[in-house]
C-alpha positions as CSV (number, residue, x, y, z in Angstrom):
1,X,-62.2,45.6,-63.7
2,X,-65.4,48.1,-62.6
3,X,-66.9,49.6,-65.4
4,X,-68.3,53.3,-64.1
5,X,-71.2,54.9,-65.6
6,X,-71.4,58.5,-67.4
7,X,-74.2,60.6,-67.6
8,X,-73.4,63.7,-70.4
9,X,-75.4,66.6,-70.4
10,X,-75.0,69.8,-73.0
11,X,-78.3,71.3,-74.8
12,X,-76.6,70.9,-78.0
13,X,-77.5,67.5,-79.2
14,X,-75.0,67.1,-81.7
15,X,-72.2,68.0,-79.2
16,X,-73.0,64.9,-77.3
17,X,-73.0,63.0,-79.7
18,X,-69.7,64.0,-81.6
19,X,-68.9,63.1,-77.6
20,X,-70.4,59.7,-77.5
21,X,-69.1,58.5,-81.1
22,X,-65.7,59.7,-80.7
23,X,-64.6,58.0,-76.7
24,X,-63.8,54.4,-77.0
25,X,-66.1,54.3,-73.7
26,X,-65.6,50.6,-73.4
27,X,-62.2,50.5,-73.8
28,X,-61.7,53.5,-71.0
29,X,-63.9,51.6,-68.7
30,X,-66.9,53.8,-68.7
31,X,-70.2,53.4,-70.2
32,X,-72.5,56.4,-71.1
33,X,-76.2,55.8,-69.4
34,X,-77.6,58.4,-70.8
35,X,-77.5,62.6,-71.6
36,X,-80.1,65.6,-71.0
37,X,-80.2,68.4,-72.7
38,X,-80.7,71.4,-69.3
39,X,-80.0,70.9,-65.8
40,X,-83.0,70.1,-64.4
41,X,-83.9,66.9,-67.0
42,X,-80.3,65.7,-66.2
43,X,-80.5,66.2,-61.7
44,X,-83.9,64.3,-62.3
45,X,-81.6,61.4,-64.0
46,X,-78.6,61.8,-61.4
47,X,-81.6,60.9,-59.0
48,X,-82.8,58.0,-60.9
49,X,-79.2,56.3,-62.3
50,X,-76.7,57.9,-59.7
51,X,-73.9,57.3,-62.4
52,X,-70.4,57.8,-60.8
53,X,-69.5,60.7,-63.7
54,X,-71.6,63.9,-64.6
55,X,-69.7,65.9,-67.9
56,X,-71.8,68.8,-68.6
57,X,-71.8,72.2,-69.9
58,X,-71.8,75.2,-68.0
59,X,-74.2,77.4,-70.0
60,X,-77.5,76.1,-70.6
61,X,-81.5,76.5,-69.9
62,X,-83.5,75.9,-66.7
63,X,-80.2,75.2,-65.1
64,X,-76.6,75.8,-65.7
65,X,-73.9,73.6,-65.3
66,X,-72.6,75.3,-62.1
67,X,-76.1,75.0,-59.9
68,X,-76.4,71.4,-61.3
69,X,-72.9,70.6,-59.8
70,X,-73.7,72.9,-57.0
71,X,-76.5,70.4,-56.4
72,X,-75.0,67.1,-57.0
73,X,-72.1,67.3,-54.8
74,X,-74.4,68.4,-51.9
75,X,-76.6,65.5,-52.7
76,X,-74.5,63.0,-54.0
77,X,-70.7,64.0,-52.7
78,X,-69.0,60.5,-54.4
79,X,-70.2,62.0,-58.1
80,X,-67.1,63.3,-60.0
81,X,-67.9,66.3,-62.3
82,X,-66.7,67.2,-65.4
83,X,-67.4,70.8,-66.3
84,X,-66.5,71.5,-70.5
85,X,-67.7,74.7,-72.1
86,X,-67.0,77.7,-74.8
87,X,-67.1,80.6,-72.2
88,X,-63.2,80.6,-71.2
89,X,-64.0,83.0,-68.0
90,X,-62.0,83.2,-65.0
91,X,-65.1,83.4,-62.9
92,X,-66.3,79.8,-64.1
93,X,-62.5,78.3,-63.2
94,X,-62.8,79.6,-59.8
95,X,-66.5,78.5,-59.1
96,X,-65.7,75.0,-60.9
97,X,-62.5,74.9,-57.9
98,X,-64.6,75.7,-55.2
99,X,-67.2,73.1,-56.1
100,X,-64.0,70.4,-56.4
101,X,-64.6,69.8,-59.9
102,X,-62.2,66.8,-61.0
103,X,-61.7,68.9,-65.0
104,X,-62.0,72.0,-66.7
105,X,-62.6,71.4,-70.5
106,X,-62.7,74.5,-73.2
107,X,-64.8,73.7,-76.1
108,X,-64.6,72.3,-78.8
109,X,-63.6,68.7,-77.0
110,X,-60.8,67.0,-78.8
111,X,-60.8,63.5,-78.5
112,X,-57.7,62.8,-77.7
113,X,-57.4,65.5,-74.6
114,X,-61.1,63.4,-73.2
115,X,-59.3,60.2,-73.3
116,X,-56.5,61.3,-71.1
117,X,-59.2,62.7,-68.8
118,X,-61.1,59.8,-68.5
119,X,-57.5,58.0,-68.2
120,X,-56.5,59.7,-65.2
121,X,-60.0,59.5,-63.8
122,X,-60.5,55.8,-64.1
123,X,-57.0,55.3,-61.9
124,X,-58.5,57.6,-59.6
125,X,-61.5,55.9,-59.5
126,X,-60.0,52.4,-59.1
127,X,-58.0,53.8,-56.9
128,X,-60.3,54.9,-54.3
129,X,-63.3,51.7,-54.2
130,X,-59.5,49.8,-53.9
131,X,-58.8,51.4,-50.7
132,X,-62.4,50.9,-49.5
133,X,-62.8,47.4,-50.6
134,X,-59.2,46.7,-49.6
135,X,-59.0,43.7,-47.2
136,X,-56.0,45.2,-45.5
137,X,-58.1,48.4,-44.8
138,X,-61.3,46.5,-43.9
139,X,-58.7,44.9,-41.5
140,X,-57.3,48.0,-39.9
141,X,-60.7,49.0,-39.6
142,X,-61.8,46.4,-37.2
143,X,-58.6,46.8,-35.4
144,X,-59.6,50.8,-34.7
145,X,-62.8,49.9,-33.6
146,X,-63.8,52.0,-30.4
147,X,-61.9,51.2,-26.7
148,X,-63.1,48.4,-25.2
149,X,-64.8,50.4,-22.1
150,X,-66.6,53.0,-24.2
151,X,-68.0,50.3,-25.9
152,X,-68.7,48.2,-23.0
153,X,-70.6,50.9,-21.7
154,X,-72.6,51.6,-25.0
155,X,-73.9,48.4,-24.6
156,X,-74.5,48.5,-21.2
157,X,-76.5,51.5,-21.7
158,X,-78.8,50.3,-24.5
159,X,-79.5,47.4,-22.4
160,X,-81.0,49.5,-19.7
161,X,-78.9,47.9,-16.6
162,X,-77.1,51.5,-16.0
163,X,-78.7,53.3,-13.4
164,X,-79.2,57.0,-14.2
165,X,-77.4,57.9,-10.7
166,X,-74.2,56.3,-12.5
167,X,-74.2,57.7,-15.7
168,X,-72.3,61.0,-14.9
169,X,-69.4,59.4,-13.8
170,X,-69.4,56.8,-16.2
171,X,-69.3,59.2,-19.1
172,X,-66.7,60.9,-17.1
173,X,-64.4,58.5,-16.4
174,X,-64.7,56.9,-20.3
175,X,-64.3,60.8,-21.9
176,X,-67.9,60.7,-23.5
177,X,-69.6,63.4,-24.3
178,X,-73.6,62.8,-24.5
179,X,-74.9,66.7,-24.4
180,X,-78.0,66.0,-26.2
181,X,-80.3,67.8,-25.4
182,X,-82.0,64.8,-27.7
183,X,-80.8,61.4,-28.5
184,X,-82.0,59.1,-30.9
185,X,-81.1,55.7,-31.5
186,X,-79.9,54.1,-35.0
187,X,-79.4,50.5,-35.7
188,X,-77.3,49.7,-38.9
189,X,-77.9,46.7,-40.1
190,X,-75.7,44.8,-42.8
191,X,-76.8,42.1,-44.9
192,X,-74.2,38.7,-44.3
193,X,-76.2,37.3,-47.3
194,X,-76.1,39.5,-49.7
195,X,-72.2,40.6,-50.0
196,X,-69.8,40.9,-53.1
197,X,-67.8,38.3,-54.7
198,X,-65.0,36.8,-52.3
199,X,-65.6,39.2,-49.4
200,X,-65.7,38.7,-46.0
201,X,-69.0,39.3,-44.4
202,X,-67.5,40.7,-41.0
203,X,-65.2,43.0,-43.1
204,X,-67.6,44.2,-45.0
205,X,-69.5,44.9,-42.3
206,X,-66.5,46.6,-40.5
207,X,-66.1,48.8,-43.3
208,X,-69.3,49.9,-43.3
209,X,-69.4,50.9,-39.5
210,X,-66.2,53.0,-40.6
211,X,-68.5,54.6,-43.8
212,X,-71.5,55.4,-41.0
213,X,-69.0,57.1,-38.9
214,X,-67.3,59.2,-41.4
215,X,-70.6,60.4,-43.3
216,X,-72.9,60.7,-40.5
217,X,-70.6,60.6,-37.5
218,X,-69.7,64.8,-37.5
219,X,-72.7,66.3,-38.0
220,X,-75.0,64.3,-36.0
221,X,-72.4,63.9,-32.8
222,X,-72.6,60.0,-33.0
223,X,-71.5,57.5,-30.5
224,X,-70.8,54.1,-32.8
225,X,-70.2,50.9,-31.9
226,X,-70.9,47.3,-32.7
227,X,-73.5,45.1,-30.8
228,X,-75.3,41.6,-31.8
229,X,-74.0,41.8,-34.9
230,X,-75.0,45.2,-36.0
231,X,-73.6,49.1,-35.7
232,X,-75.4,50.7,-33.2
233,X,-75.0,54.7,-33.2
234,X,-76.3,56.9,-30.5
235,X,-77.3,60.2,-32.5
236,X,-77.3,64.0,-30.8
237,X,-80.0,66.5,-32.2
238,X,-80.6,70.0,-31.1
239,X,-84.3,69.6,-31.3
240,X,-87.1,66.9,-32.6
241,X,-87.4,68.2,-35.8
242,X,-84.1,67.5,-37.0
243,X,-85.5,63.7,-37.2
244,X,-86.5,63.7,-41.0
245,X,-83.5,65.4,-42.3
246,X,-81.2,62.7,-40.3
247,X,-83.6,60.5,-41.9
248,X,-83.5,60.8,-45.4
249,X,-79.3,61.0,-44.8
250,X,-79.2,58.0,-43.6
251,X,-81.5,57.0,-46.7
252,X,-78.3,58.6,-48.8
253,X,-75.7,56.5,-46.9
254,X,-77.3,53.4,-47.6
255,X,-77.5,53.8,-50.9
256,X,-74.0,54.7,-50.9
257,X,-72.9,52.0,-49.2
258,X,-74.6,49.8,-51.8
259,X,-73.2,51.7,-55.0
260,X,-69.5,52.1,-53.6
261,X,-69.1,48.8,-51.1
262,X,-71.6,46.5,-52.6
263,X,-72.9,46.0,-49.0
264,X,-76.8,45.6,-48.3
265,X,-77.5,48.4,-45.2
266,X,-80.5,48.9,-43.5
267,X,-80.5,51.8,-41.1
268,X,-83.3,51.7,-38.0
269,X,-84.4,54.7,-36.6
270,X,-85.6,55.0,-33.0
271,X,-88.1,57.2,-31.1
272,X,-86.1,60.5,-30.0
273,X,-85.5,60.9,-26.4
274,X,-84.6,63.6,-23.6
275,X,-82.5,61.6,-21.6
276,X,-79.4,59.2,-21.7
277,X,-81.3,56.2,-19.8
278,X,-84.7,56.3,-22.5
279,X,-81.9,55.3,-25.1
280,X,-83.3,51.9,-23.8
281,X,-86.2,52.1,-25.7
282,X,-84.8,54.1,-28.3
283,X,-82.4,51.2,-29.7
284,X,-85.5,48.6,-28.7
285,X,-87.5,50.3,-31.2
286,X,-84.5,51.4,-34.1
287,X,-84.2,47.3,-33.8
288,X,-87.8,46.8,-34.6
289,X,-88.1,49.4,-37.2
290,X,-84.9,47.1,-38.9
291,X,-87.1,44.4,-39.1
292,X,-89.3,46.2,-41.3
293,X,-86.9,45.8,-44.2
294,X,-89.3,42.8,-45.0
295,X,-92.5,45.6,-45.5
296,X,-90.5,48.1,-47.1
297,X,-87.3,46.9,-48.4
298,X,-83.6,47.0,-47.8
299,X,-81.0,49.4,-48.6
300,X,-83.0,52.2,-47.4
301,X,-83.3,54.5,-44.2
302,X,-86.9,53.2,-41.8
303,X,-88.4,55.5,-39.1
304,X,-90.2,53.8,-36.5
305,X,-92.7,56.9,-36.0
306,X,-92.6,57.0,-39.5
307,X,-93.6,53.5,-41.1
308,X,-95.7,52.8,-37.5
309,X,-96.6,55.7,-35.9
310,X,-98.9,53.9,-33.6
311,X,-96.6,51.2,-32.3
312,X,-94.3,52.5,-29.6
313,X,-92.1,49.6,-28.8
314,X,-93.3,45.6,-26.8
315,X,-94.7,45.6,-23.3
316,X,-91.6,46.1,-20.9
317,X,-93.2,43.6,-18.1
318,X,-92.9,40.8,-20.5
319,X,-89.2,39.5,-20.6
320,X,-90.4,36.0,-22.5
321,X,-88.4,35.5,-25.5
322,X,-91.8,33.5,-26.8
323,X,-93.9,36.5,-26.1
324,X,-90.9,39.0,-28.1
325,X,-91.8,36.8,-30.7
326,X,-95.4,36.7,-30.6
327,X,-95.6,40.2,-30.5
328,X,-93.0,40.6,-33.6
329,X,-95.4,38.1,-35.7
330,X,-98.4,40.6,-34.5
331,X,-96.5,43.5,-36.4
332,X,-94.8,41.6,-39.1
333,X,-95.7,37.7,-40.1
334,X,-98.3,36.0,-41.8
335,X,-101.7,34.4,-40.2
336,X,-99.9,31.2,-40.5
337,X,-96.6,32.3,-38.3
338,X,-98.9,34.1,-36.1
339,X,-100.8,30.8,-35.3
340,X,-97.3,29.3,-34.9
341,X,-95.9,31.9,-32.2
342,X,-99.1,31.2,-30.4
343,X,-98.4,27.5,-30.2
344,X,-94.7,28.2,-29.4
345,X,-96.2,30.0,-26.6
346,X,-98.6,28.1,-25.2
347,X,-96.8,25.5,-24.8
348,X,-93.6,27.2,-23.6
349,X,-96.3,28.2,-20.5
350,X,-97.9,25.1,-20.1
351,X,-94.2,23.3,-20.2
352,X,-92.7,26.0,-17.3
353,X,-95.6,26.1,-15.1
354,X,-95.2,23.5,-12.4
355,X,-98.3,24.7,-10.1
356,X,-101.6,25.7,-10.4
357,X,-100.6,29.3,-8.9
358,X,-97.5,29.8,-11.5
359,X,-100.2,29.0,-13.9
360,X,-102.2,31.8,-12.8
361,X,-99.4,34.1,-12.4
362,X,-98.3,33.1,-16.2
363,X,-101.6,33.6,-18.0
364,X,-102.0,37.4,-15.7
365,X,-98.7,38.4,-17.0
366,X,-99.8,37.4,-20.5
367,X,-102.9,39.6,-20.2
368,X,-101.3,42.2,-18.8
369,X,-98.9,42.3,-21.4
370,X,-101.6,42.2,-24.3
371,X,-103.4,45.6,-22.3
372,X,-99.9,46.8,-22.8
373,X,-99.4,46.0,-26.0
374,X,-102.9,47.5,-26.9
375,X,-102.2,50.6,-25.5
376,X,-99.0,51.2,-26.7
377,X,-100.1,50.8,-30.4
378,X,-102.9,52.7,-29.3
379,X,-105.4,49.2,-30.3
380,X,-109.3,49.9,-29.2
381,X,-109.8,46.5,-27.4
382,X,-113.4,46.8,-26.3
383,X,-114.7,44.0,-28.0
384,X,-112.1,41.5,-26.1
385,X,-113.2,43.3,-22.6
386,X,-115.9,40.9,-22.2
387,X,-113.9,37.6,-23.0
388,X,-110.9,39.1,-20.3
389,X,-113.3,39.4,-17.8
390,X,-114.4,36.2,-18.2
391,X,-110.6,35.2,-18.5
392,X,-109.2,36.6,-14.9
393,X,-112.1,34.9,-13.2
394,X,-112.6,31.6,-14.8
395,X,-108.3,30.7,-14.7
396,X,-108.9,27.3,-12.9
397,X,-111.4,26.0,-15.7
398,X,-109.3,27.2,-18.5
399,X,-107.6,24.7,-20.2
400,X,-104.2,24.7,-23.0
401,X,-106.9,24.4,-25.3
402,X,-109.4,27.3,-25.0
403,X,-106.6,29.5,-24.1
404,X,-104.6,28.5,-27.4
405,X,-107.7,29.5,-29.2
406,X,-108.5,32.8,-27.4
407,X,-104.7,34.1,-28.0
408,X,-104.8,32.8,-31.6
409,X,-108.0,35.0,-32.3
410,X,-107.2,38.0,-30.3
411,X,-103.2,38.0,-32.1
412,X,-104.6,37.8,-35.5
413,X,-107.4,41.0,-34.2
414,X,-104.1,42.8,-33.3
415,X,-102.5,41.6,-36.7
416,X,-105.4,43.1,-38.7
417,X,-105.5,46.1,-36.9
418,X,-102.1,47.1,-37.2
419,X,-102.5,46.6,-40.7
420,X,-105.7,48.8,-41.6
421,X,-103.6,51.7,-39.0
422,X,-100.5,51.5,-41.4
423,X,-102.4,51.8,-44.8
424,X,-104.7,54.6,-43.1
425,X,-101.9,56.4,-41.9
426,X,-100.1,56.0,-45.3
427,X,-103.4,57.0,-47.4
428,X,-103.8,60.3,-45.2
429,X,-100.2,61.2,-46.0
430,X,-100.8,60.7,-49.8
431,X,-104.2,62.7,-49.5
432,X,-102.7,65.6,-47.4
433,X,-100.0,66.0,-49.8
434,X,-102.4,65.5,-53.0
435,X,-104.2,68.5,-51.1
436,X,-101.4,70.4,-50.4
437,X,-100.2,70.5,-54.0
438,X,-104.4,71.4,-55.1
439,X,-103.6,74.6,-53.3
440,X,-100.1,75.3,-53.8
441,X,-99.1,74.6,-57.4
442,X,-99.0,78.0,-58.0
443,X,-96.1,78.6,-56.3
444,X,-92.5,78.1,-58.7
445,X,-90.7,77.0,-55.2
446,X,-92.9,74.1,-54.4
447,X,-90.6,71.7,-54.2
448,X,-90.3,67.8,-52.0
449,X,-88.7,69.3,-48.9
450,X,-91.7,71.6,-49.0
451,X,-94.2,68.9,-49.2
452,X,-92.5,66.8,-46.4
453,X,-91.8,69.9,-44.3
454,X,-95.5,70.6,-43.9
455,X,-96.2,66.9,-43.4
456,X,-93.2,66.3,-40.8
457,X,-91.7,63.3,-42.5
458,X,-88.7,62.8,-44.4
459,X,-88.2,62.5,-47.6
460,X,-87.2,58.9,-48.1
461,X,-90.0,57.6,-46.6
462,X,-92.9,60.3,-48.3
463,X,-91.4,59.4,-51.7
464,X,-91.1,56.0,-51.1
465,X,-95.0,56.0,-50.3
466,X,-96.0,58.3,-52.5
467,X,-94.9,56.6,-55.4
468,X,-96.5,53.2,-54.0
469,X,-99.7,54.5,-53.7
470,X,-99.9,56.4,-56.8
471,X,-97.4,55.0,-59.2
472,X,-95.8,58.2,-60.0
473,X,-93.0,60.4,-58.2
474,X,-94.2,63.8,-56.5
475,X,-92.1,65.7,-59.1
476,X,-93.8,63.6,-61.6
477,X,-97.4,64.2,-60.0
478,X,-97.1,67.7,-59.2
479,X,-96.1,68.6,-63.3
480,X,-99.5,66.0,-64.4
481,X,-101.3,68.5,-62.3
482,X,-99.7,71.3,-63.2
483,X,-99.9,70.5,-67.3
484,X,-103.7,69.5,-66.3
485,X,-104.4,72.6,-65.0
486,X,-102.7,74.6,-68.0
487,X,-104.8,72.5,-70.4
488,X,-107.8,73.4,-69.1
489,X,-107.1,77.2,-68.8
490,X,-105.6,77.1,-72.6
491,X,-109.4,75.6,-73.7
492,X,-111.4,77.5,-71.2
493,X,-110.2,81.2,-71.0
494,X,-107.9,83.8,-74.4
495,X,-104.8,84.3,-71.6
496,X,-101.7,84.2,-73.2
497,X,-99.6,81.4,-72.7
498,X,-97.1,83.7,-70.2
499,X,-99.8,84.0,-68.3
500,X,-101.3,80.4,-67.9
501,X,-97.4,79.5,-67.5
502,X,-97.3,82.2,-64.1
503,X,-100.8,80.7,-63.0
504,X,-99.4,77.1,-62.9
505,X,-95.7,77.7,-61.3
506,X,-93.9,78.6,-64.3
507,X,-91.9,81.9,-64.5
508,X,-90.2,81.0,-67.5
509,X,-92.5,80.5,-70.4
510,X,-89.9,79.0,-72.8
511,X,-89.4,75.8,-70.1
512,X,-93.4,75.9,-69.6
513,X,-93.7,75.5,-73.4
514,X,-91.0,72.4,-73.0
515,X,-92.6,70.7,-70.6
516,X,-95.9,71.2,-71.9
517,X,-94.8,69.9,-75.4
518,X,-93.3,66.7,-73.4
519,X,-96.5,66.3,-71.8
520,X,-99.1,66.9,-74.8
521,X,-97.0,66.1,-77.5
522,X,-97.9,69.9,-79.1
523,X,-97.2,73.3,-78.0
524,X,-99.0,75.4,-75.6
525,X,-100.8,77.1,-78.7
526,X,-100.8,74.4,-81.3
527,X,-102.9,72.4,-78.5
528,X,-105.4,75.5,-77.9
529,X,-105.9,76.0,-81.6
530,X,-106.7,72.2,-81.9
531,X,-109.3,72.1,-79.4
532,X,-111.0,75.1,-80.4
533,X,-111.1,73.5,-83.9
534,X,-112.9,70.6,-82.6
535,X,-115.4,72.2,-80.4
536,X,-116.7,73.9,-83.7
């Protein structure tokens, strides 16, 4: 039996818990996580705990109960909302209908009317993570996957052997429409390991394909289909800068799929392209940005140009599964696996070279495949010019030996290179948006898409960052700074409180003076008056 979590939420205390004493929870199936007294305390918690139920009250501080499920089913559509309150208004009833509130509860809650609501809502519940973890369902999934010919031609497409004069009639004989005028790759990537109790890794894995198509299939025009194991879905966007809000949905959907399915997901995203044949290197580099889940976790949406912005994809001369692996162990492995692909490599050469001239044609490829990969992840290789010289005209006297060493050290160069570019890259973000909050915390509006607007990334990955480089959420950082600032000008200068709470993005002094007290531990003037005391 699933026990679902309830978050309560009323700015009378005493309410909630007349609430929480009176609801055999356990014996309902539920189990309260927590409660907030305004809106605003409890959408920070919906963030954190995601808990399946929300009962709140309508009327409250900061935030009513109607914005906060205004803003919940936007951001987190599988929430059900319970709306309870002492204002018996017709205009409430019909906002609470429009927002698909699951019950409206008059004040004062009688315990035995809330235990038939959670009654009902607990079947309705079962009821609907039965039908998606159903095996019969998961089976009639994978019997609706997509025709046989559109996906054969999916494939075909990704794998580059279409040729461009082709494509028009291929999409019109199959009934696709691929109108663009951008594409953009995603590679959705389900974990086989870690999968609920007594499930079916393929059917869970169906079932999510059907998920990504339902949530992000509309909207985004997506083509979806299955290939090496994965979803693959070819996205539409109406310009490039649509990439970070598909982004950070895709960051929604997996943790979706984990909280209602139990399934793992990973979600790739590609570089965005202008035309049908580039989805090529689009899915190339959604896979690669999959195997990232080792740098920056699973269940979560990856960018390439976010998480790498300098590396655009491996050298398309090279089709050597040895070298695809080298390169990989550049980006992602240890000095230790780096040595080993080098080895691997070596002597996958040495082993297929059966003349002195395939030798030479071998170890050219290889270095024009290292230029390649230097430029694409835009690598300043002067200091290696020298020993390549040396390299193209000393082939003959160059034995499995010296050039085992010279690709060992110029693959771990690569590996450390890569490594300083991502934490620069990350550190400028983190400084830019430090900066931008310095000059903007004035404003009552600034807000995360604001931040990640002006920085052009989305906001899974910023916040994701952010908080690994600084230990606190942006939210979290940007109300320090805030409070800091208000300190200060409570010591330094006699404005009223009103006024310091404008100066620091606060319209409403009342929520200025809560916060502050949550911060300091004292009100806004209690703290002035100590201070001054001690500066005597």
């Amino acid at each position: 039996m699933d026990t679902y979590t309830v978050l309560l939420v009323d700015d009378e205390e005493e309410v909630i818990q007349v609430i929480m004493k009176k609801i055999d929870w356990e014996g309902l199936g539920f189990s309260v996580i927590g409660y907030a007294n305004n809106g605003v305390k409890a959408l920070e918690m919906v963030e954190e705990y995601q808990p399946d139920v929300v009962m709140t009250d309508i009327k409250m501080p900061y935030m009513d109960g109607l914005e906060l499920s205004h803003r919940i089913k936007t951001e987190f559509p599988a929430a059900k909302i319970l709306l309870f309150t002492g204002f018996d208004e017709f205009e409430y009833a019909k906002e609470a209908v429009h927002l698909e509130v699951e019950e409206y509860i008059l004040k004062p809650v009688n315990s035995v009317e809330l235990t038939d609501v959670f009654t009902h809502l607990k079947i309705k519940l079962d009821q609907e993570i039965s039908e998606k973890r159903s095996v019969a369902v998961l089976q009639k999934y994978y019997m609706e996957s997509l025709p046989l010919l559109q996906a054969n031609f999916y494939s075909t497409l990704i794998e580059g052997r279409i040729r461009e004069e082709d494509i028009p009639k291929y999409l019109s004989d199959y009934q696709i429409s691929l109108t663009g005028p951008y594409f953009c790759c995603l590679v959705v990537h389900t974990s086989s390991t870690q999968v609920p109790q007594d499930m079916n890794p393929l059917l869970l894995a169906t079932s999510v394909q059907k998920q990504a198509e339902e949530r992000l299939g509309e909207k985004w025009r997506a083509r979806c289909f299955s290939y090496l194991g994965n979803t693959v879905m070819i996205v539409q966007l109406k310009n490039e800068n649509e990439v970070p809000e598909l982004t950070d949905e895709c960051d929604r959907f997996c943790r979706y799929a984990r909280r209602i399915i139990g399934a793992v997901v990973t979600v790739g995203i590609g570089q965005v392209c202008g035309n049908i044949p580039e989805l090529a290197q689009s899915y190339s580099s959604a896979r690669e940005a999959v195997s990232y889940r080792g740098l920056y976790g699973a269940s979560r949406a990856i960018n390439i140009k976010e998480i790498a912005p300098q590396e655009t994809g491996e050298p398309e001369l090279m089709n050597d599964a040895e070298m695809s692996v080298l390169f990989k162990k550049i980006r992602l492995g240890s000095r230790e696996e780096i040595i080993g692909a080098v080895n691997r490599y070596v002597d996958h050469m040495s082993a297929s070279a059966k003349s002195l001239k395939q030798h030479h044609i071998a170890v050219m490829e290889l270095l024009n495949a290292l230029y390649r990969f230097s430029m694409n992840n835009e690598i300043s290789i002067e200091q290696f010019s020298g020993d390549m010289k040396d390299l193209y005209s000393n082939i003959p006297n160059l034995g499995p030996d010296a050039l085992r060493k010279w690709l060992a050290d110029i693959s771990l160069s690569f590996h450390d290179k890569l490594s300083i570019a991502r934490n620069r890259s990350t550190k400028s973000i983190v400084y830019k948006a430090e900066e931008y909050v310095h000059s903007n915390y004035a404003n009552e509006g600034l807000s995360l898409d604001d931040i990640c607007e002006a920085l052009g990334v989305s906001n899974s990955y910023f916040s994701t960052i952010f908080k690994k480089e600084t230990g606190n959420s942006f939210v979290g950082y940007l109300t320090d700074y805030r409070m800091e600032r208000a300190s200060r000008l409570l010591i330094e200068t006699n404005e009223k409180s009103y006024i310091i709470a404008r100066s620091v993005g606060y319209t409403d002094p009342n929520y200025f003076s809560y916060v502050f007290k949550r911060k300091f531990g004292v009100s806004p003037s209690k703290y002035r008056t100590e201070h001054a005391e001690s500066d005597k």
